[in-house]
N, C-alpha and C positions, 0 to 999 in steps of 0.2 A: 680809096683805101678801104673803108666799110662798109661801102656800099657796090663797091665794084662788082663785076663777074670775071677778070682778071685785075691782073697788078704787073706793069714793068719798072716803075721807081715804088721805093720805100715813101711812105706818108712823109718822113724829116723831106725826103728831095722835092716832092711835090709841093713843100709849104714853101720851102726856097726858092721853086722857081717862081713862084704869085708871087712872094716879096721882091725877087728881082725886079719881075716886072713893072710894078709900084714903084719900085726905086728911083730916087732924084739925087742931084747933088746935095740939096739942105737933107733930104731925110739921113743918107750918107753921114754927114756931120752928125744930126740928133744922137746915129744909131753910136757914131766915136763918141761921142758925150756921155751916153748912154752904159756904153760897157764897164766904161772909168766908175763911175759909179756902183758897177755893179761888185767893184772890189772892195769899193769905199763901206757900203753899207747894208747890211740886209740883214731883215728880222728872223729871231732864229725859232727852228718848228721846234717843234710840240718837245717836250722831255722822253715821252714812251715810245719815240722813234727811234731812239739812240741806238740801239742795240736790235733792230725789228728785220722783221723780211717781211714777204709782201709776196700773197696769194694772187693769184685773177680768177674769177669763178665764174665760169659759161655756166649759168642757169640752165639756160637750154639744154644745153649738151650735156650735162653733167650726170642727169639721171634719166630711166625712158619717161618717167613722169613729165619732167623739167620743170621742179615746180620750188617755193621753197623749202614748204615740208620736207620735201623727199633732197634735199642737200642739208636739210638738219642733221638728218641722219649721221653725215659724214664727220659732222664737228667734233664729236670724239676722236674720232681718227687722224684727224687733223691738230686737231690740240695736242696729241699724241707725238705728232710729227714736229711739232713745235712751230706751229703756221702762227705770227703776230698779226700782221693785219692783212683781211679781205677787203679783195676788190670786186665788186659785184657789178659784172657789165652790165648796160643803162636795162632799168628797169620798169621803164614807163611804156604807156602801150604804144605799138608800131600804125606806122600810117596806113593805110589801104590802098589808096590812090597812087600809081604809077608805082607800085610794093614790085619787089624783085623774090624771085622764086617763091615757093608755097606759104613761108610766115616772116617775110620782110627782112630789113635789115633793122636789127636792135638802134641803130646811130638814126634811125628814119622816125622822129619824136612825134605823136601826135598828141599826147599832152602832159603838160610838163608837172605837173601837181595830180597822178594819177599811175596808180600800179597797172604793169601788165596781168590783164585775166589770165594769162596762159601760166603766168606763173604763180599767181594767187590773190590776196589780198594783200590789204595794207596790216591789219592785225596777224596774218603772217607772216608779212616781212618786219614787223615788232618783234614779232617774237624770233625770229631769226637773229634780229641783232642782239635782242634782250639777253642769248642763250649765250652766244659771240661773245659779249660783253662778261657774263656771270664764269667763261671758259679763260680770261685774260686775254681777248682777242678784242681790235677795234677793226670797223667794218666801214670802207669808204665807197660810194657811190660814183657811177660812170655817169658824166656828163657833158650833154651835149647845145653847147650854148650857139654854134655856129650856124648852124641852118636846122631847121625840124621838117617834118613830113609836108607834103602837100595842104591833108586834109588837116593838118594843126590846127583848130578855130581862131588861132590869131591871122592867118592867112584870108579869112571873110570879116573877120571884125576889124581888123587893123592891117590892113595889106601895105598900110606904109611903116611899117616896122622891118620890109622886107624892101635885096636892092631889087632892082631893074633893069631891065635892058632896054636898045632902044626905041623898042616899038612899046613899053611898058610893060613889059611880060615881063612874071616872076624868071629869075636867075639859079640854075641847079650849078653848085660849084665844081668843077672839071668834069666826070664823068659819073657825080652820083646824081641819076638823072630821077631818085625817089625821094630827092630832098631838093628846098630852096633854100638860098640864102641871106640870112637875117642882115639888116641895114643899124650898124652899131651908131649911125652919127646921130639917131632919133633916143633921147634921152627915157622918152617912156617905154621901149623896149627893154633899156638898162634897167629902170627901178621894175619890170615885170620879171625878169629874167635872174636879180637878186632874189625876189620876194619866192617866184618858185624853187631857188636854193635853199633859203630859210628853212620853205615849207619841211623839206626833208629833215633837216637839226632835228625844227623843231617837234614834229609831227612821230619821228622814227628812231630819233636820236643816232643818225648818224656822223660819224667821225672824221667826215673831210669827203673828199670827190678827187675823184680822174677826171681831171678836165678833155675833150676829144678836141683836136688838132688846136689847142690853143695858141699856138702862134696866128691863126687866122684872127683872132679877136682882139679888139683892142689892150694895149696893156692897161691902161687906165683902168677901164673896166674892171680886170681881176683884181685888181687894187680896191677898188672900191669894195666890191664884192666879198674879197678875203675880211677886210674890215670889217662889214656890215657881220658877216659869219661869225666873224671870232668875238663877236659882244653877245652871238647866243651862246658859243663854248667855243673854245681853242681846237682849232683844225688844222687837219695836215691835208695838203693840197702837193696832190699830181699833176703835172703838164704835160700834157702829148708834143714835147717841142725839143728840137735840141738848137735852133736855132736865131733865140732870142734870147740871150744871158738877163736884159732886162726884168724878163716874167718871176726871174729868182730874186727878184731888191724884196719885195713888199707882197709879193699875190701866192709866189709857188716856195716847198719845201722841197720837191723834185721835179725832175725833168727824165727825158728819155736818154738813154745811148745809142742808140740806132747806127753812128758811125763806128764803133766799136763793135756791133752786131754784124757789119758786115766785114768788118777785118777780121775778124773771128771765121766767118762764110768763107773768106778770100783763104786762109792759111788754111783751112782742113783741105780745101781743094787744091794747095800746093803753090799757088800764087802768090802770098805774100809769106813773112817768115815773123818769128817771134818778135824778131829786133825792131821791126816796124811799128812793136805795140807803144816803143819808148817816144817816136814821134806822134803819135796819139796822147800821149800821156804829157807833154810835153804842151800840145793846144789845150788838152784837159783843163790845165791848171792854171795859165794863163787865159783861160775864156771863163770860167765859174769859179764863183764863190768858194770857198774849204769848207766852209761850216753848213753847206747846203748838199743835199744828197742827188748824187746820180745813179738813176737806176739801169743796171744791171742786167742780163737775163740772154738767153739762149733761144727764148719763143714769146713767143705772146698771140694772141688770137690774131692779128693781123698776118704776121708770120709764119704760123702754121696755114692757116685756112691761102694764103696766096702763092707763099714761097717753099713750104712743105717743113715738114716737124725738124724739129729739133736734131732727132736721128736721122733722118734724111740728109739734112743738109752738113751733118756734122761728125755725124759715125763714129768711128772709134774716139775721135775728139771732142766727145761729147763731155764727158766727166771730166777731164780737163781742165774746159771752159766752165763749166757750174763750179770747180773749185776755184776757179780766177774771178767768177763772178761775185762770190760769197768772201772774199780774202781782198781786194781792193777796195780803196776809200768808197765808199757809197752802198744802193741798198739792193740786196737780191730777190730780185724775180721768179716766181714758178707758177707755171701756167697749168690748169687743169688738165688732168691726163700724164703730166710729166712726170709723176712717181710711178705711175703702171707704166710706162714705157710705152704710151701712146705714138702709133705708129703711122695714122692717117692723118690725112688733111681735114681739119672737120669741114662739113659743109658750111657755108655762113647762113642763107638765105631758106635754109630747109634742115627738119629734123636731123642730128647724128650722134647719135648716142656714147658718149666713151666706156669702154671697153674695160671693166671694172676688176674682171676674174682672176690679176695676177698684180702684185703692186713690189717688182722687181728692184726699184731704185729707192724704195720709201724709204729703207735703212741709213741710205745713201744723204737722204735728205736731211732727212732727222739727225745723222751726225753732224751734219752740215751747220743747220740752224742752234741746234746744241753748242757747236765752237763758235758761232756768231754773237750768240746771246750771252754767254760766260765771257770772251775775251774781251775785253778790254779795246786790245792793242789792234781790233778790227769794228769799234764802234765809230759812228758816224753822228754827223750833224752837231749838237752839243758838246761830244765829245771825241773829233775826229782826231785820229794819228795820223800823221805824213807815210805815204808809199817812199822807201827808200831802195835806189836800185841796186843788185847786184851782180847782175848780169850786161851790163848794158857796157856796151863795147867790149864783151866777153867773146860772147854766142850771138848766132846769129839764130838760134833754134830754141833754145831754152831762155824762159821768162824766169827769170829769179827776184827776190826783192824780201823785205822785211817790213816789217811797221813794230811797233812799240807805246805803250803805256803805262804811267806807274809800275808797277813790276811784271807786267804781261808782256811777252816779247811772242811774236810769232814768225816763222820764215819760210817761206813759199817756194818750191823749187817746182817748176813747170818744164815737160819735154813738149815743143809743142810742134811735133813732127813725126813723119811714119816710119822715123829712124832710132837705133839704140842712139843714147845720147851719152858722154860721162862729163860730168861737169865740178867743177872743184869750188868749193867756196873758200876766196880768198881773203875775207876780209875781218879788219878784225874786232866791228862793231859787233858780229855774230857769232865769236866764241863762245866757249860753253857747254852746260848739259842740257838738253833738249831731250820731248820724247815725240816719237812720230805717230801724229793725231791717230791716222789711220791704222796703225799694227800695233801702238802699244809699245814699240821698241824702245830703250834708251841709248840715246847718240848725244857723245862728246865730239862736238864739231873738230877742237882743238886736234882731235886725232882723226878723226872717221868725215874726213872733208870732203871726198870724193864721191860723190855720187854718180854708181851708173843708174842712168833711166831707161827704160823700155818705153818703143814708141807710145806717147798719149800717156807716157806716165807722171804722176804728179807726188812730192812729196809734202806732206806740211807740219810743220817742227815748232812745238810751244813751251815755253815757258813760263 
C-alpha cells in the first residue's frame, strides 16, 4: 500500500486477506465475542471532535520546499477554509537501505523519536503545531508501529523485536520489500514503541496519531498504548482499518471507509446504483459503534498516488460525493491538493510538487466545513444524529435522507447518476420551511416537494 510501486487491492483488502489467513475456528469465536462487545461498550473521543473535519498534509508534496516552515505558510488559508484537525503523514526520517525511488517511502521508519531532516526540525515542527494550535486547529501524527525501515537501529540492537522467516531472515510484509516486520508477542517492543508515542505528546504537543494499517497490530497493544497517551493528554486516535470493529471499544475514535470509497468508484462508473449505498449503510450500523466516527473522504494519499485523484476516478460525481461525505454520520476527509483541484497522481517515492496557482473548489470546501461545524444535526461522536432514509425503496439513483438535532434539521437530496433525475419527497417527518444551503433559496417542502436534479446534482436543505 505505501510502500508499493503499484497497487491492485485497497490496504482494507490486503489487511483481510492476512487476517484470513490467520484464521481459526477459536479466533472466529474471539472475533463473535469481540464484535458483541463492540456495541456494548466504548470510550467516547475527545469533545473537539464533534463537529471537526480532518486535513491530511503531504509535507512533501505540499510546497517545492517540503519543509515545515513553508506549509506554515498555508495555515492562514487553511484556517480560513475552516480545516479542524491536521493529519501530518509520518514525520520521522526514512530508511536508506533497500529505499524505493529517490527519497523513500514516508511508512519506511528509520527512527522513531526523530524528525525528518528534509523536512526540518523538531523546533519547527513545535512551532508548526504551536501555530495550529493558537489557529483553533489540533494536529495528529502519522504513525507507523507495524514494521520500520531496514536500517531502524532496533533491527541490530534488538533484532528479536522483529518476526522471521524460516531460515531466520528478517520478514518484509507482502510487497513492501523497504520495511520489515516488527514481532508484537515481545513485550519490550511494546513498552518501546508506547514510549516513542509518548515522545511526540510530550515533546511537540501533539494531538493524537493515524495509526498505518492498524489492523495488523495487535489490539491489545493500542489499548494499552491509547491509555498510556491519554494520562499525558486526551487524544484522538485514527485507524487505518475497517476491518476490526474491536480497535473502536478502547484504542480508536475512528476508522477508515474504504468500502464505501469503492461504492462510490463503482456508481460514477455506472456499475452500482445509489440504492446500493442503503446496503452498505445497513452493515454500517450493525458492525460499529454510533458514537465512534467513520471517516469519510473521496482521496487520500494512498488513493490518489495508486488508484488516481479524486477527479479521475469520479469526474462529474465528484462534488456529489464530498457533500455525502460531509452530510452522513461520521467525519470528513480532504486530502492535499483537493481545493486546487489537483489533477495528478502524486508521486510517492520521489519529489511532486502540488500545483498551487488556482484553488477552484476552496469555496466549495469552506461551505462545506462551515455547515459541518454550525449544524448540529450533522455532528458526530459525542453528539451523533441518526441517518434517516428517504429515498430507500424509492429510487434506485437518488440518495436522499435527513438527520436532526435539537432544533437543527438538515435534508440531503443526492442524484447520483449521469441522468436528469425528479424525485418527490414524500414524507412527512420533513415538512416545512427550509432554505437551500447552497443558493440561498427558501423552500416549503409542504408545497415545492419535487425536485428535479441534473446529473451529479446535490440539494441540501436546513433548518
Amino acid at each position: 500500500m505505501k510502500n508499493r510501486f503499484f497497487s491492485l487491492l485497497s490496504p482494507a483488502l490486503m489487511i483481510l486477506a492476512v487476517m484470513a489467513a490467520m484464521s481459526s475456528c477459536q479466533s472466529k469465536n474471539n472475533k463473535r465475542s469481540t464484535m458483541n462487545q463492540t456495541r456494548i461498550k466504548t470510550e467516547k473521543p475527545v469533545a473537539w471532535s464533534d463537529n471537526a473535519n480532518i486535513y491530511e498534509v503531504n509535507i512533501r508534496q505540499y510546497t517545492p520546499k517540503g519543509t515545515f516552515n513553508a506549509f506554515r505558510k498555508h495555515l492562514t488559508r487553511l484556517e480560513k477554509m475552516g480545516v479542524d484537525i491536521l493529519w501530518l503523514m509520518p514525520i520521522n526520517p526514512i530508511g536508506e537501505k533497500n529505499r524505493k525511488g529517490s527519497l523513500g517511502s514516508y511508512y519506511a521508519v528509520k527512527d522513531y523519536e526523530a524528525v525528518n531532516p528534509e523536512f526540518g526540525t523538531l523546533d519547527d515542527l513545535r512551532a508548526l503545531v504551536n501555530e495550529a494550535h493558537q489557529r483553533g486547529m489540533h494536529v495528529i501524527i502519522d504513525w507507523v508501529a507495524n514494521h520500520t525501515a531496514w536500517d531502524n537501529p532496533w533491527a541490530s540492537e534488538h533484532p528479536d523485536w522483529y518476526e522471521k522467516d524460516d531460515q531466520g531472515n528478517f520478514k518484509s510484509p507482502f510487497d513492501w520489500t523497504d520495511v520489515i516486520q516488527l514481532n508484537y508477542k515481545n513485550q519490550q517492543l511494546r513498552a518501546a514503541m508506547i514510549k516513542a508515542m509518548k515522545y511526540w505528546v510530550v515533546n511537540a504537543d501533539v494531538d493524537g496519531f493515524r495509526c498505518d494499517v492498524a489492523g495488523m497490530v495487535p489490539v491489545d497493544f493500542w489499548e494499552e498504548a491509547r491509555k498510556q497517551l491519554d494520562a499525558v493528554k486526551p487524544v484522538f486516535m485514527l485507524a487505518e482499518d475497517e476491518n476490526n470493529a474491536a480497535l473502536l471499544n478502547k484504542a480508536f475514535d475512528m476508522n477508515y471507509t474504504w468500502k464505501m470509497l469503492n461504492l462510490m468508484n463503482e456508481i460514477a462508473a455506472g456499475k452500482k446504483q445509489a440504492a446500493d449505498i442503503w446496503s452498505y449503510f445497513d452493515w454500517n450500523n450493525k458492525t460499529f459503534p454510533s458514537d465512534k466516527y467513520r471517516m469519510y473522504f473521496t482521496s487520500n494519499h494512498d488513493e490518489n498516488s495508486w488508484n488516481g485523484t479524486a477527479l479521475e476516478r469520479l469526474g462529474d460525481a465528484f462534488k456529489a460525493f464530498t457533500v455525502f461525505d460531509y452530510t452522513v454520520p461520521g467525519m470528513p476527509l480532504t486530502y492535499s491538493g483537493q481545493e486546487a483541484g489537483n489533477t495528478k497522481r502524486l508521486r510517492f517515492f520521489d519529489k511532486d510538487t502540488i500545483d498551487w496557482h488556482s484553488l477552484p473548489y476552496e469555496a466549495f470546501y469552506t461551505s462545506l466545513n462551515q455547515l459541518k461545524r454550525q449544524n448540529k444535526a450533522l455532528w458526530g461522536g459525542n453528539q451523533v444524529s441518526a441517518l434517516f432514509p428517504l429515498s430507500k425503496g424509492q429510487s434506485d439513483q437518488v440518495f436522499a435522507f435527513y438527520r436532526k438535532a435539537d432544533n437543527h434539521q438538515v435534508v440531503v437530496i443526492l442524484n447520483l447518476s449521469k441522468e436528469q433525475q425528479e424525485y418527490k419527497l414524500e414524507s412527512d417527518a420533513v415538512k416545512g420551511h427550509y432554505k437551500n444551503y447552497f443558493t440561498g433559496e427558501n423552500i416549503n417542502i409542504e408545497t415545492d416537494w419535487v425536485f428535479k436534479l441534473p446529473a451529479w446534482q446535490y440539494v441540501v436543505l436546513v433548518k
